[in-house]
N, C-alpha and C positions, 0 to 999 in steps of 0.2 A: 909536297902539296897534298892537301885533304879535304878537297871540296865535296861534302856531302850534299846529295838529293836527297829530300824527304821520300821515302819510298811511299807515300800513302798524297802524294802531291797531284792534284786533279788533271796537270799538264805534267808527269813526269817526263816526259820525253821531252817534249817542246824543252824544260829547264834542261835538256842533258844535254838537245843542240846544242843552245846558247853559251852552257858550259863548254863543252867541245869547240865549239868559235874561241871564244875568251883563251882558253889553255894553247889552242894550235896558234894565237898570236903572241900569246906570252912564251911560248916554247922556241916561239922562231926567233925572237929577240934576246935569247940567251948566247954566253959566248960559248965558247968551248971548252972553256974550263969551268961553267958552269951544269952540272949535270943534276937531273932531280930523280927520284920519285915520286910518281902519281897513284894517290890513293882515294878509289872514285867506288862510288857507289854503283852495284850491277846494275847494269843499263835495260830499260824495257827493248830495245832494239839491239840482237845479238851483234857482234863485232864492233860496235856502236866505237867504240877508242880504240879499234884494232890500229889506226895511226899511227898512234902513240907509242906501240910497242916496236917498232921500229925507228921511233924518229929518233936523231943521234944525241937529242942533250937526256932522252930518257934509260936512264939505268934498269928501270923495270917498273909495271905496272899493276898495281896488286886492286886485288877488289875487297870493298865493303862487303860484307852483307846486311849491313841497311838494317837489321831487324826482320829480314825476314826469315821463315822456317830455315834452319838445318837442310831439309831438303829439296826447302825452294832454292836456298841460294847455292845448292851445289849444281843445281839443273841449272840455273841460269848462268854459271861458273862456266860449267862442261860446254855451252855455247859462246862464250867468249874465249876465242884461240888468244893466247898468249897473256892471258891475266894469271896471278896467281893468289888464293883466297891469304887475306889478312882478317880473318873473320874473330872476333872476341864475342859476343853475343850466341851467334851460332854454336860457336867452341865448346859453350859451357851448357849447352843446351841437353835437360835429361840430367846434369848432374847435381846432386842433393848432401848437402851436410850429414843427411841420417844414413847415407849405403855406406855399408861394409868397404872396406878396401879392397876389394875383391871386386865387387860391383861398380865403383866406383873409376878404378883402374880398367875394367871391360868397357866400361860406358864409354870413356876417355880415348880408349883405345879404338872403338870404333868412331867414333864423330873424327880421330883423327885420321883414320883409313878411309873415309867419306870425302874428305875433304881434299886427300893430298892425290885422291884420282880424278875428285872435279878438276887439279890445279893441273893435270898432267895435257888438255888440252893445248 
């Protein structure tokens, strides 16, 4: 599943309750042999789906970053315990068709040491 919030939504929170309601009744209604993934946009409220990462039909819960900075959404990553960043926007953020491979591969390299300590939360 991959219900995004608009991250620039005038009630982002209020939609992430309402989301959060909606998933925890769709999640309980699942069998057992139905297991997912949830891919949710980082929550203005930290542990906001921390739920989720325990509940039994969830395999793992990975986070959006929405479009926000690289290092908004790793700060807001590092406060959510048990998500882990699915970030493609962020990912590629800083990197340019015209760097060197040299440069290119340092950039890469850090956004992805950035990222994979947000997800160690």
């Amino acid at each position: 599943m991959e219900p995004e919030v608009d991250i620039h939504s005038p009630d982002k929170a209020g939609a992430e309750d309402q989301l959060r309601t909606a998933i925890r009744e769709e999640l309980d209604g699942l069998g057992e042999d139905q297991p997912v993934i949830l891919k949710l946009t980082l929550p203005e409220r930290d542990d906001h789906y921390r739920e989720f990462v325990d509940h039994p039909r969830v395999v793992r819960v990975l986070a959006l970053s929405g479009g926000y900075s690289r290092a908004d959404a790793n700060t807001r990553l590092d406060r959510n315990h048990g998500m882990i960043a699915s970030f493609s926007r962020a990912l590629t953020e800083g990197l340019a068709a015209d760097q060197t491979d040299a440069q290119f591969t340092a950039a890469l390299d850090a956004a992805i040491a950035s990222i994979v300590a947000a997800s160690r939360t």
